[in-house]
MMTF fields as JSON, N, C-alpha, C and O atoms, coordinates in Angstrom:
{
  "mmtfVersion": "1.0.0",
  "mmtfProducer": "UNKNOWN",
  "numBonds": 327,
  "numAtoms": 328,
  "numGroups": 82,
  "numChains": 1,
  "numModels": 1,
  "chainsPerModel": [1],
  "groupsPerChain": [82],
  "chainIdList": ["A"],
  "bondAtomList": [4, 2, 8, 6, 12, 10, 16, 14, 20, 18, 24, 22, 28, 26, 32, 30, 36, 34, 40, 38, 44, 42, 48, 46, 52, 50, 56, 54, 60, 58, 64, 62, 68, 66, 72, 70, 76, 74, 80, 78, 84, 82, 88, 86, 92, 90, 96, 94, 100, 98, 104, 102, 108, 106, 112, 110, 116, 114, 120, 118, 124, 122, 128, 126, 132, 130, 136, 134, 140, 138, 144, 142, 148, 146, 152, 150, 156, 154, 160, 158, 164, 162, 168, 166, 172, 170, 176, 174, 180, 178, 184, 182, 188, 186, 192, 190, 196, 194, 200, 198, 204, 202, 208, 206, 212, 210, 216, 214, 220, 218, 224, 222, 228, 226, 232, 230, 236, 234, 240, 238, 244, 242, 248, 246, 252, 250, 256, 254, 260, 258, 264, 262, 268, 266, 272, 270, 276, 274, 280, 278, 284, 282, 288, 286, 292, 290, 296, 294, 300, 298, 304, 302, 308, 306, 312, 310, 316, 314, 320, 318, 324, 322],
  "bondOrderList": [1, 1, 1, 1, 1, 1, 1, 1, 1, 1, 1, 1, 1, 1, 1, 1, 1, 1, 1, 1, 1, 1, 1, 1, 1, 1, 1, 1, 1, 1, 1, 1, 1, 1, 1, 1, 1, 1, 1, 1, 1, 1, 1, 1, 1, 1, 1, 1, 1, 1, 1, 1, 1, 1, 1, 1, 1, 1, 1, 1, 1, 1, 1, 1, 1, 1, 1, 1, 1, 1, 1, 1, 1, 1, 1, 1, 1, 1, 1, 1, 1],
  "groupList": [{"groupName": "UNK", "atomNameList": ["N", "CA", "C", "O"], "elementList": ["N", "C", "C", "O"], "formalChargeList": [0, 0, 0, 0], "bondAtomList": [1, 0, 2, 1, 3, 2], "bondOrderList": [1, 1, 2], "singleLetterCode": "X", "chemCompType": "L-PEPTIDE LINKING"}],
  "groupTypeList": [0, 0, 0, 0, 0, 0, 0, 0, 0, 0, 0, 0, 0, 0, 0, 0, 0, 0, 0, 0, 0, 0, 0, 0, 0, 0, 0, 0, 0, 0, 0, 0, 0, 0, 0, 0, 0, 0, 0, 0, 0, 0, 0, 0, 0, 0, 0, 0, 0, 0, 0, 0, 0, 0, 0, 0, 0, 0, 0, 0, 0, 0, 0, 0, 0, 0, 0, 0, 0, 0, 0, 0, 0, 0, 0, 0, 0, 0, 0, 0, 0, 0],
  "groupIdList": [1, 2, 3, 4, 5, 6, 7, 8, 9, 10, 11, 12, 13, 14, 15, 16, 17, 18, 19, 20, 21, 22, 23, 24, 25, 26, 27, 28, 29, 30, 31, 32, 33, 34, 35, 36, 37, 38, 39, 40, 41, 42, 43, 44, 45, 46, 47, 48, 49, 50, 51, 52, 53, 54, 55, 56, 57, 58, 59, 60, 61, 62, 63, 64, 65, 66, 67, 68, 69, 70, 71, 72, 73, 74, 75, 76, 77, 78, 79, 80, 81, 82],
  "secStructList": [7, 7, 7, 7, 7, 7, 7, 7, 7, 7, 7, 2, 2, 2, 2, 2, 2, 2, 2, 2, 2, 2, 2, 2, 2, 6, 1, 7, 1, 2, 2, 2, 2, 2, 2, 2, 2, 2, 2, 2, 2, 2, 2, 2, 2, 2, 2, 2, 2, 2, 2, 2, 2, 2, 2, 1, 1, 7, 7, 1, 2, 2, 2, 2, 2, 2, 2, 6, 6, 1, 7, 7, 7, 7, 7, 7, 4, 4, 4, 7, 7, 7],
  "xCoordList": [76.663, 76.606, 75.26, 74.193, 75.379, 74.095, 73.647, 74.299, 72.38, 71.859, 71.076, 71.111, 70.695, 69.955, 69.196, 69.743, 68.025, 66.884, 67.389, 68.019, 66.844, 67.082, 66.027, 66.05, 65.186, 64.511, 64.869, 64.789, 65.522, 66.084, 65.185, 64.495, 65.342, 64.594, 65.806, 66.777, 65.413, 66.046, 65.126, 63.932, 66.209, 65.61, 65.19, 66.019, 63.919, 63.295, 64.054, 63.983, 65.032, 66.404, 67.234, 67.667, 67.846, 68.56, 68.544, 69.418, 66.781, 66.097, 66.775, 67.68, 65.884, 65.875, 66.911, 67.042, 68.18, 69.555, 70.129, 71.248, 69.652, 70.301, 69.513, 70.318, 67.732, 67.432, 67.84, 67.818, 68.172, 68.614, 69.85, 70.096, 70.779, 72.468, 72.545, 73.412, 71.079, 71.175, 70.612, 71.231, 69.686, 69.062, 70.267, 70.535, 70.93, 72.419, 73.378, 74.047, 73.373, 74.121, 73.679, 74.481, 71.823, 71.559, 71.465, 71.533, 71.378, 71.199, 69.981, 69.518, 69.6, 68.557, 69.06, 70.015, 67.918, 68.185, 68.464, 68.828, 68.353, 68.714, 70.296, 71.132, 70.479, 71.746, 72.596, 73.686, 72.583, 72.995, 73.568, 74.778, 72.619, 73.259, 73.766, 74.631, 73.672, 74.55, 75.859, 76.625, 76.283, 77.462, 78.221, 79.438, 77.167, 77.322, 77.963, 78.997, 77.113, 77.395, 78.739, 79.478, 78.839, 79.834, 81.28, 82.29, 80.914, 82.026, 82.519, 83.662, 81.967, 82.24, 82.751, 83.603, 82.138, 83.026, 84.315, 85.221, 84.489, 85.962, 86.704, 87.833, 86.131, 87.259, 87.135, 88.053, 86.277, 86.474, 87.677, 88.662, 87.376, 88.253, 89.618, 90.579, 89.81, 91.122, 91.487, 92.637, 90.751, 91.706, 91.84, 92.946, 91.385, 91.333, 92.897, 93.895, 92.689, 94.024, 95.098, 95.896, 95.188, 96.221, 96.583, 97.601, 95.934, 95.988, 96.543, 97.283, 96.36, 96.502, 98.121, 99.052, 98.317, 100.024, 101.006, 102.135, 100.138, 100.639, 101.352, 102.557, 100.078, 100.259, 101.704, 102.623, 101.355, 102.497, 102.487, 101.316, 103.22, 103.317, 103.44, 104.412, 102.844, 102.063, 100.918, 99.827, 101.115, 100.286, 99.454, 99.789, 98.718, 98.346, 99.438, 99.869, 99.746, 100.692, 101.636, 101.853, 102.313, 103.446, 103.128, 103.821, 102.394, 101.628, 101.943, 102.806, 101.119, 101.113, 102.379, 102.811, 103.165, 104.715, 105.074, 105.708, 104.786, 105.579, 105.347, 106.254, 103.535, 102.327, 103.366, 103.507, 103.974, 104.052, 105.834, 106.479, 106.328, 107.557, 107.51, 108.293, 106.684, 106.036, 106.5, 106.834, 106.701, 106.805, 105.807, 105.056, 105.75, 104.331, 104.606, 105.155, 103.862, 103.822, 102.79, 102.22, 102.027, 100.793, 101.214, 102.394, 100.185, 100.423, 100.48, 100.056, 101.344, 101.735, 100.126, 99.26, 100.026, 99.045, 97.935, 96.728, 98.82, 98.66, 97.573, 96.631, 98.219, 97.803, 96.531, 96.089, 96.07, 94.977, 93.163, 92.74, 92.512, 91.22, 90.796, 90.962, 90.194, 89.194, 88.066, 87.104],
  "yCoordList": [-51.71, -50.341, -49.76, -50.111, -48.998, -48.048, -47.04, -46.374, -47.233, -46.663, -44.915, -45.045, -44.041, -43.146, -42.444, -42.466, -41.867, -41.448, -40.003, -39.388, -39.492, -37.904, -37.75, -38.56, -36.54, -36.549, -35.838, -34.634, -36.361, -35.4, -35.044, -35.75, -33.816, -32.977, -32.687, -31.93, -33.401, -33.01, -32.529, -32.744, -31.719, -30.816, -32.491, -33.397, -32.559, -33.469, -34.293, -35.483, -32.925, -33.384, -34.084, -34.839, -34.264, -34.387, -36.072, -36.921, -36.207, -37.382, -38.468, -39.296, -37.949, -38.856, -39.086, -40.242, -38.136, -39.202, -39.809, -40.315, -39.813, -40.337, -41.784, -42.61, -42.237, -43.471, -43.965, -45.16, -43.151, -43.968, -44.342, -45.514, -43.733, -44.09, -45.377, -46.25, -45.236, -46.515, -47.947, -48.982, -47.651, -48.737, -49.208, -50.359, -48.688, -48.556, -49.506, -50.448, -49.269, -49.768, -51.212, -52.017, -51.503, -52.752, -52.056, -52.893, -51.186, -51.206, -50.143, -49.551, -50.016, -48.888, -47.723, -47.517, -46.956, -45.741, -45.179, -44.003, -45.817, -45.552, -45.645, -44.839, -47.056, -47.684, -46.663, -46.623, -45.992, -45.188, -44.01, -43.788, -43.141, -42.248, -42.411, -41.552, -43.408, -43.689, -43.592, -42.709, -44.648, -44.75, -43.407, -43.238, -42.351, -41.434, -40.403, -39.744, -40.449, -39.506, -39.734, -38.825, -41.172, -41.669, -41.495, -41.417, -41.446, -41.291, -39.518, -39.448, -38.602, -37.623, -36.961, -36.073, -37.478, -37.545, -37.869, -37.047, -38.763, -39.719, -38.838, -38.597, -37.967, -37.01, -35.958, -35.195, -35.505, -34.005, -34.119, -33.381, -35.448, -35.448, -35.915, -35.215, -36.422, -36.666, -35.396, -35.061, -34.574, -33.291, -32.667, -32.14, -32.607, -31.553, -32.096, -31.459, -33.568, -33.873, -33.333, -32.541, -33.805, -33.099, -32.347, -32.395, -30.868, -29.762, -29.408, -28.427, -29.836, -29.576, -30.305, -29.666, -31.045, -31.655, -30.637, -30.227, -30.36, -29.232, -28.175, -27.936, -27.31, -26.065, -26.129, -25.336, -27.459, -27.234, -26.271, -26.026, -25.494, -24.101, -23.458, -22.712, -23.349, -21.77, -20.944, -21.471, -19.552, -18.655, -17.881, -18.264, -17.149, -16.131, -14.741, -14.209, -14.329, -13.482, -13.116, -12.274, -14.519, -14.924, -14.9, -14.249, -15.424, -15.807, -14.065, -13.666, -13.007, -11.644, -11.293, -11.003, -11.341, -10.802, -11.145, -10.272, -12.646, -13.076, -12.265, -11.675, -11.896, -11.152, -9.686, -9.166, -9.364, -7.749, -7.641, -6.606, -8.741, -8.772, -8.791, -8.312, -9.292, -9.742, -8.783, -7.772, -8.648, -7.385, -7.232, -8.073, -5.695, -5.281, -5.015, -4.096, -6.439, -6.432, -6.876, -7.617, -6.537, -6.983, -8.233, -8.577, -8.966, -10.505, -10.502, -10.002, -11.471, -11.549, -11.764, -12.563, -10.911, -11.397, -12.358, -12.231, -13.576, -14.956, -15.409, -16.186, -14.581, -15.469, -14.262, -14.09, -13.706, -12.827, -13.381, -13.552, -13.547, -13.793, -12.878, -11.679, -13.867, -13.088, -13.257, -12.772],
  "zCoordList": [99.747, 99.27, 99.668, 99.166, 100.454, 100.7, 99.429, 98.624, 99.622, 98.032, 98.774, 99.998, 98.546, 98.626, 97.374, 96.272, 97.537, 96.463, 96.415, 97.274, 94.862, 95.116, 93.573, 92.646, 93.639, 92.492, 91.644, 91.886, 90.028, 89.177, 88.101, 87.365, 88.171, 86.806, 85.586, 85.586, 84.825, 83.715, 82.402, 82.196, 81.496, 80.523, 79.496, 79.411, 78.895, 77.981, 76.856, 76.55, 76.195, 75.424, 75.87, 74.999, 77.145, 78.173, 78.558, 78.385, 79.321, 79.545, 77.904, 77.799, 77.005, 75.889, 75.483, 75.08, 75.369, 74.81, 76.231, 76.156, 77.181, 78.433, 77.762, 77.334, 77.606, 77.529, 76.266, 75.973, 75.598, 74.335, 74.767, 74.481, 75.395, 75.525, 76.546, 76.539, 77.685, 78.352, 77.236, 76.988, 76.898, 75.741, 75.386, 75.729, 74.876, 73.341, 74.528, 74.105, 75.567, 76.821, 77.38, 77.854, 77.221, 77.719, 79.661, 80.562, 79.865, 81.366, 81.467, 80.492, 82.606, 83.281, 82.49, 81.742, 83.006, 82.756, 84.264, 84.283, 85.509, 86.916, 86.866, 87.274, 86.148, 85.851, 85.076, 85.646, 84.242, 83.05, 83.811, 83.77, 84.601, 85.231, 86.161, 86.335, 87.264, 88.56, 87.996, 88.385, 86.867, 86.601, 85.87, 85.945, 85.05, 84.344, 85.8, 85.697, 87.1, 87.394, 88.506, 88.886, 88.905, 89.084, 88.797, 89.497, 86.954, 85.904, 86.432, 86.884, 86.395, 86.589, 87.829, 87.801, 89.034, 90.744, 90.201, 90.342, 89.704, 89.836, 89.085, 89.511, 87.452, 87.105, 87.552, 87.253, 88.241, 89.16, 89.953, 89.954, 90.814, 92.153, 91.099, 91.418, 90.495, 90.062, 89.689, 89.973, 89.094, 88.504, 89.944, 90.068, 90.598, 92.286, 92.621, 92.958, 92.383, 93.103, 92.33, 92.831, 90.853, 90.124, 90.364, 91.055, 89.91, 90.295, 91.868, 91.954, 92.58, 94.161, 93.91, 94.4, 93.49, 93.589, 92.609, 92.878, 91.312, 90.388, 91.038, 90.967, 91.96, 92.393, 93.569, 93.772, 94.161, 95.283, 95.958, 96.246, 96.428, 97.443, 96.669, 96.789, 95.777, 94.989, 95.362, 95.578, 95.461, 95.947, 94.759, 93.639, 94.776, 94.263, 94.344, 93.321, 95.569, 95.526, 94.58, 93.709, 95.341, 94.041, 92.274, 91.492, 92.02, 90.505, 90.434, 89.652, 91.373, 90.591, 90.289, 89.173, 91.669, 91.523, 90.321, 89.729, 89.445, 88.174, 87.417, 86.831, 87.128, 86.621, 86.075, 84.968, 87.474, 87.3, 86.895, 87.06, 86.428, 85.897, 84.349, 83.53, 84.237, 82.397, 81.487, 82.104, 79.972, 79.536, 78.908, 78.415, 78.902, 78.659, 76.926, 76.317, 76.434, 75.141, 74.803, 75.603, 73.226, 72.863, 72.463, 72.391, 72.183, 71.639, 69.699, 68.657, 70.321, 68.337, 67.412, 67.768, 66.27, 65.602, 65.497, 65.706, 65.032, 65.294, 66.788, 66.94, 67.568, 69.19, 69.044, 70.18, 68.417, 68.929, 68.765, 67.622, 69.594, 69.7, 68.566, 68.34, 67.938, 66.903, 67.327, 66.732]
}
């Protein structure tokens, strides 16, 4: 495995529950985020893929055409952002 350097600035809050979560872990704090940021590639790209098999030959176009069939009704009570 080829390794490469990169210098991270993190916010002070940030740093300190990262070394406590590695401590709590028994590994680096180098160790802690490789795998942390590791952890997060792997569910980006998994949702990219999802999503990309989801959509299938779906357009935007299309999505409006559905868009502009809709009836033009307010939303029930219930469903309203407060």
């Amino acid at each position: 495995m080829s390794k490469a350097t990169y210098p991270l600035k993190l916010p002070l809050s940030v740093k300190q529950a990262a070394q406590r979560l590695a401590r709590e872990d028994g590994v680096s704090l180098n160790q802690w985020i490789a795998a942390a940021v590791a952890e997060k590639v792997g569910v980006v790209e998994t949702a990219a893929e999802f999503f990309k098999k989801r959509a299938g030959s779906a357009t935007g176009a299309r999505l409006m055409r559905f868009l502009e069939n809709a009836p033009k009704a307010s939303p029930d009570p219930a469903d309203r952002v407060r």
